[in-house]
C-alpha positions in Angstrom: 31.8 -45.1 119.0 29.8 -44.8 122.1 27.7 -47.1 124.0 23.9 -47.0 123.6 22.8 -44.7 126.6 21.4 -46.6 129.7 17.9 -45.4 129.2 17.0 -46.8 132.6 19.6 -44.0 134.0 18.6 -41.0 131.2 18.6 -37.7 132.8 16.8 -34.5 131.1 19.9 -32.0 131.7 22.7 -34.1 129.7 26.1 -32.3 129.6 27.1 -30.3 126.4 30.8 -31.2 124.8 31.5 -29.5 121.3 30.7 -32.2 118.5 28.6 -31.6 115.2 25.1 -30.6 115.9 21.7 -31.6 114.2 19.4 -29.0 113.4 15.7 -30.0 112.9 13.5 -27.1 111.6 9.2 -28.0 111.0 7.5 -25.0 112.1 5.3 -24.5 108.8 5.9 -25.7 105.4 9.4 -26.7 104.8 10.6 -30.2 106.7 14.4 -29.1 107.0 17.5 -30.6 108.9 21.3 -29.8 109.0 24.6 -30.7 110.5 26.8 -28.1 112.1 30.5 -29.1 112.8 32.1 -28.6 116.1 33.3 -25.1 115.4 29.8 -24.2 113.4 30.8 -24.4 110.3 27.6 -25.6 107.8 28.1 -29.4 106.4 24.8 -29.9 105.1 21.6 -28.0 105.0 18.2 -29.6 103.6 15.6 -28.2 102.7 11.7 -29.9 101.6 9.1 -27.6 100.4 5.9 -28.1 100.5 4.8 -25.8 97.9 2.9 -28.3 95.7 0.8 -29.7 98.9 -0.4 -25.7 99.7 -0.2 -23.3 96.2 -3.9 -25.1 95.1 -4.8 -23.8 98.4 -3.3 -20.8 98.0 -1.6 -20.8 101.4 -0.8 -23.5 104.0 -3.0 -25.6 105.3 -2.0 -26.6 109.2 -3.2 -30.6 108.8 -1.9 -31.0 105.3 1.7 -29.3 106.6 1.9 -31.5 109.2 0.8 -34.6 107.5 3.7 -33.8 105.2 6.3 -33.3 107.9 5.6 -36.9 109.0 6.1 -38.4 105.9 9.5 -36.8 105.0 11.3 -35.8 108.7 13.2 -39.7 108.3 14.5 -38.8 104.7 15.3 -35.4 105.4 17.5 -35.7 108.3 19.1 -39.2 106.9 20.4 -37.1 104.3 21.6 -34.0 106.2 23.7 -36.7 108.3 25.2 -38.0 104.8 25.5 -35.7 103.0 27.5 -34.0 105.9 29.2 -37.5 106.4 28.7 -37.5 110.2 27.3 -40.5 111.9 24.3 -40.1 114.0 26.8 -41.8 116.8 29.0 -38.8 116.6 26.7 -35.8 117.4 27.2 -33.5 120.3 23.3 -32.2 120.7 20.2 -31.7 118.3 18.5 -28.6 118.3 15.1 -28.3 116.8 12.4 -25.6 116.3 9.6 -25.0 119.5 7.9 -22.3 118.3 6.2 -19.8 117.6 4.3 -22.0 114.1 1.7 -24.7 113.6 1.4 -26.9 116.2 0.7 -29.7 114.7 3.8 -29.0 112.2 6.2 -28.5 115.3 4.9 -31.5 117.2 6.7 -33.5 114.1 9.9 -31.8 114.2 10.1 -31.4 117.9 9.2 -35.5 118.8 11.4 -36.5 116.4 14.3 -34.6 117.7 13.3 -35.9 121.5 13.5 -39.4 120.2 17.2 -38.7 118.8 18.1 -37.3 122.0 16.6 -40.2 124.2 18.0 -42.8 121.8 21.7 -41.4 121.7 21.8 -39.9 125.2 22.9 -36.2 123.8 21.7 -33.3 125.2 18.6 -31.2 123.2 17.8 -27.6 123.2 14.3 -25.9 122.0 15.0 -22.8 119.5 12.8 -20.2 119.3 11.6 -19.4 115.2 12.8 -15.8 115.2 15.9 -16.3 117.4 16.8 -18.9 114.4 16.7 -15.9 111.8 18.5 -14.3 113.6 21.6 -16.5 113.9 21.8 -16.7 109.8 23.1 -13.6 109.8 26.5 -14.8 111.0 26.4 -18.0 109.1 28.3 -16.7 106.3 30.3 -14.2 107.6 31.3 -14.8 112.0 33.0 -11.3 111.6 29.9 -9.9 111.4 29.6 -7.3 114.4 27.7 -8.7 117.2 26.5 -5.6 118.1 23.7 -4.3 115.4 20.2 -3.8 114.2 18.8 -7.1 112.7 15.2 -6.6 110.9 13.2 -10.2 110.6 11.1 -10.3 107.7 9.1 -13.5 106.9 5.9 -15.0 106.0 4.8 -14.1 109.4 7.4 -11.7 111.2 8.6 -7.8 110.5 10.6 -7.3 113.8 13.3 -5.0 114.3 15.9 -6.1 117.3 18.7 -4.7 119.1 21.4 -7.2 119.2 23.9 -6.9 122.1 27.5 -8.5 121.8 26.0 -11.1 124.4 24.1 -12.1 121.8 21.1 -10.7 124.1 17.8 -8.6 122.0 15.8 -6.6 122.7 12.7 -6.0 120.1 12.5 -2.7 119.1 9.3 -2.3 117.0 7.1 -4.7 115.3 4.3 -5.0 112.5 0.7 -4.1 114.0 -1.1 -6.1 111.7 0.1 -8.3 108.4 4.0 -9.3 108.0 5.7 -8.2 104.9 5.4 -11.2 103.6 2.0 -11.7 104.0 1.7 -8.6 102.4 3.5 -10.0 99.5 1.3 -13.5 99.8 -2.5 -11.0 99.7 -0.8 -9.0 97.0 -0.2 -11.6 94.7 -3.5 -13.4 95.3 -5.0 -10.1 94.1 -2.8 -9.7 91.0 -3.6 -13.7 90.3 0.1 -14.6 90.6 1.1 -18.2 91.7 1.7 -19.5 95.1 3.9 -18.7 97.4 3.5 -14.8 96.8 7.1 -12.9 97.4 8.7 -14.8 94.6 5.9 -14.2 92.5 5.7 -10.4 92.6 9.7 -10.2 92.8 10.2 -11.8 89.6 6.6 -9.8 87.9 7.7 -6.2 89.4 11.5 -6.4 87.3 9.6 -5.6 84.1 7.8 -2.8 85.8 8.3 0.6 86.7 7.8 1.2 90.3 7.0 5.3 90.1 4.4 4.2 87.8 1.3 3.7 90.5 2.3 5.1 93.5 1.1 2.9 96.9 0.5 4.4 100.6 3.6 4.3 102.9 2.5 3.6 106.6 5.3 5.7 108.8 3.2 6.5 111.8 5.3 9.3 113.2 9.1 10.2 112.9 10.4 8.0 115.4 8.4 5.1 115.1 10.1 1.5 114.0 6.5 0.3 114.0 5.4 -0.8 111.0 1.7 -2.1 109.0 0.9 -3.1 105.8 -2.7 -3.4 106.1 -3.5 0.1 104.8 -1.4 -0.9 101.4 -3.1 -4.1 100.8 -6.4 -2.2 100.6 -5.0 0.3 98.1 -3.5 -2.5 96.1 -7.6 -3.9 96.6 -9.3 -0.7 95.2 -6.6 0.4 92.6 -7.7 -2.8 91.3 -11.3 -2.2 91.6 -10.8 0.8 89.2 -9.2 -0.8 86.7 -11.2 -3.3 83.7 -9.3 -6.7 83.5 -7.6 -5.6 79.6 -6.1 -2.8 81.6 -5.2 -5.0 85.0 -3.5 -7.4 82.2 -1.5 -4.4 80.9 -0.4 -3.1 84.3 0.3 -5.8 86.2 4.2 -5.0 86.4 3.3 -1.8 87.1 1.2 -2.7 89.9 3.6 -5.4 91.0 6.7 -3.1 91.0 4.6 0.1 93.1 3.3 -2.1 95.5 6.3 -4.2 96.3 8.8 -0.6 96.0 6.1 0.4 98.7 7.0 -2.4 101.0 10.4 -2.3 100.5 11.2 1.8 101.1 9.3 1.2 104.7 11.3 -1.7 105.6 14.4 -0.1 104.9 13.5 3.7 106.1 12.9 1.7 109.3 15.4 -0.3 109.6 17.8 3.0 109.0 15.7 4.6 111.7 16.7 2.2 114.2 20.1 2.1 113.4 20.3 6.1 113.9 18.3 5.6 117.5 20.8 3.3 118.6 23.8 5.2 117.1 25.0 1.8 115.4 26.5 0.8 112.4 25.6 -2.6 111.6 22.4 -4.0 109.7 21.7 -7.3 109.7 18.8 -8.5 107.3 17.0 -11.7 107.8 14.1 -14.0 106.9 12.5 -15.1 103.9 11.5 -11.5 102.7 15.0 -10.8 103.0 15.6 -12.9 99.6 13.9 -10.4 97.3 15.9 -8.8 94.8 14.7 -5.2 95.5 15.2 -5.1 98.5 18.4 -6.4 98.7 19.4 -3.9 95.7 18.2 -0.7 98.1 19.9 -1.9 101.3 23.0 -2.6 99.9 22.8 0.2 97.9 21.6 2.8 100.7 24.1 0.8 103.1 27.3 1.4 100.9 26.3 5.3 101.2 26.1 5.6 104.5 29.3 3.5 105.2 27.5 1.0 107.2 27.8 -3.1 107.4 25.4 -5.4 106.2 24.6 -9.0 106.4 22.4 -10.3 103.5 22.3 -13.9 103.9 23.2 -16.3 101.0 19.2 -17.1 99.8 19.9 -20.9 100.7 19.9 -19.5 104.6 17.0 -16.4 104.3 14.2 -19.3 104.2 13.2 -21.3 106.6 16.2 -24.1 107.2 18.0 -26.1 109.6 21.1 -24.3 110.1 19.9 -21.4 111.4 18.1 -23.2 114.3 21.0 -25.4 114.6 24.1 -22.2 115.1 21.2 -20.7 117.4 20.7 -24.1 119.3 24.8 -23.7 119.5 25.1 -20.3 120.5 22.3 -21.4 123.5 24.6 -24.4 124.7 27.4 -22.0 124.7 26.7 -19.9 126.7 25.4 -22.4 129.5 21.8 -22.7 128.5 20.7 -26.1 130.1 19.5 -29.0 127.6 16.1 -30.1 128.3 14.5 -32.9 127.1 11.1 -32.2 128.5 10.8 -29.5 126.1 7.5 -28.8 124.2 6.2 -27.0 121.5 5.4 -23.4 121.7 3.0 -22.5 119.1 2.4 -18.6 120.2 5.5 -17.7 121.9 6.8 -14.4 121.7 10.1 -13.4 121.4 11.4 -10.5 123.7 9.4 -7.4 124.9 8.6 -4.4 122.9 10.1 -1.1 123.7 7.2 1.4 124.1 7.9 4.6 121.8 8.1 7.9 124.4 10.0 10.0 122.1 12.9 10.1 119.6 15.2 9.3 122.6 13.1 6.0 123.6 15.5 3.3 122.1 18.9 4.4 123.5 17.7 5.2 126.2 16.2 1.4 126.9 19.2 0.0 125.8 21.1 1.8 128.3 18.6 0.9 131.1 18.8 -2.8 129.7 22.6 -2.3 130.0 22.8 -0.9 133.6 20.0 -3.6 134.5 
């Protein structure tokens, strides 16, 4: 067991050595924390919702989220440590969420893991939201190729990425308004399903028929790996108009099944699209969208055609958890990314830069250029 650290002598750059690793996730509505052994397999992953504080609401409410995180951060990372049977003595480094979410949310998660580090005298490292997504897609499977598309869809992200074997992205295209599951969220608000939305359509849509009402597709141009759902959330809005509440009753798979076959045909004719550009054969599929039925059914099915590889994380790791931001934190320490314990929250941070679009040539052509850079 080690000594307490000599806080008198703490310094804000502590050495990495390979030991489990705590992962401590609090950037909206889930209070989450998980141990990672030395080699990063998963030991324990917890996971609080907070879905009975915000479906009343209809969505999350910033104060009452954060109000929660305080009240169950303790409990939740107590019981990742025993359930993974690791003493808070023998961890290597805690990595914990700093944005982009709720500030007030990461404040919780991102103190707490400051006081851990202080108290134990092991190194910290800040993970960005997205970059944690996209280090589930290797949780399951390590052989995964290194080198592939990942698309991030989430209550608040549809981002397509170019992942290098560095581990290095680059974004590729983005929403320009709603995420796809915000989409889901408005959509099933409008249909009066229950809180949170994606779930809620999912499980109303597999007793529809999706050709039955036909939704908008937003594409753009050819080339583009942009995407918006804005445009189908107002069709959704004045299909509904036109319709009496008997008939809304007898149509709402119908309506649940079109408009959620509409998001999912974009984000996968996309995500295709991208691989193609960047002459890869790898699809990696991430985020809490990435849990829906359908859309796991057309990638996999469109992805066993086409002879390409695809990583569908178990559904325990699509959601917001701990063990992504703890492999990510990881990944960071390993390749010589100093600890910090000065670290803040970053509530609005962005993640990577956006390729501009200048023709169907525009992608490979930046990653080359990022490459040679």
């Amino acid at each position: 067991m080690r000594p307490p650290p000599d806080q008198s002598t703490f310094q804000p750059e502590i050495q990495w050595f390979p030991r489990p690793i705590l992962g401590i996730e609090s950037s909206c509505d889930e209070t989450a924390a998980a141990v990672l052994n030395r080699d990063g397999a998963v030991l324990s992953n917890v996971v609080s919702s907070q879905v009975t504080v915000h479906e009343k609401f209809g969505g999350v409410v910033p104060e009452l989220a954060a109000r929660a995180h305080l009240g169950t951060i303790d409990l939740v990372v107590n019981e990742a440590l025993t359930t993974a049977q690791v003493s808070k003595r023998t961890l290597g480094a805690v990595a914990v969420t700093q944005g982009p979410g709720l500030a007030g949310a990461l404040l919780v998660g991102v103190n707490y893991a400051k006081a851990l580090s202080y108290g134990l005298g092991i190194p910290i490292i800040g993970v960005n939201h997205l970059r944690g997504h996209i280090a589930s897609a290797w949780l399951a499977d390590p052989t995964f190729p290194l080198s592939c598309i990942v698309l991030v869809v989430s209550g608040g992200h549809t981002h397509l990425y170019h992942h290098d074997a560095d581990g290095r992205c680059m974004l590729l295209g983005r929403t320009r308004d709603d995420a796809a599951g915000e989409a889901f969220d408005k959509g099933a608000q409008m249909l009066g399903l229950e809180y949170p939305g994606g779930p809620a359509v999912d499980r109303v849509a597999r007793s529809g028929d999706p050709r039955a009402i036909s939704f908008p597709r937003f594409h753009r141009s050819k080339d583009s790996l942009e995407f918006s759902f804005s445009g189908l959330k107002t069709a959704l809005l004045y299909k509904l108009r036109e319709m009496d509440s008997q008939l809304q009753s007898r149509q709402i798979a119908d309506l649940a099944a079109g408009y959620q076959e509409a998001i999912v045909q974009v984000l996968v004719a996309k995500a295709f699209a991208a691989l193609k550009q960047s002459n890869l054969s790898a699809l990696a599929v991430v985020g809490g969208v990435s849990a829906n039925s359908r859309l796991r059914t057309v990638l996999s099915e469109r992805a066993a055609r086409e002879g390409i590889s695809l990583s569908l994380p178990p559904l325990a790791y699509c959601t917001d958890n701990a063990a992504m931001i703890a492999s990510a934190g990881r990944q960071l320490l390993m390749r010589g990314e100093q600890p910090n314990s000065d670290l803040d929250i970053r509530p609005t941070e962005r993640f990577m830069t956006t390729v501009e679009e200048n023709g169907p040539q525009s992608v490979s052509k930046k990653i080359k250029e990022k490459a040679n850079s």
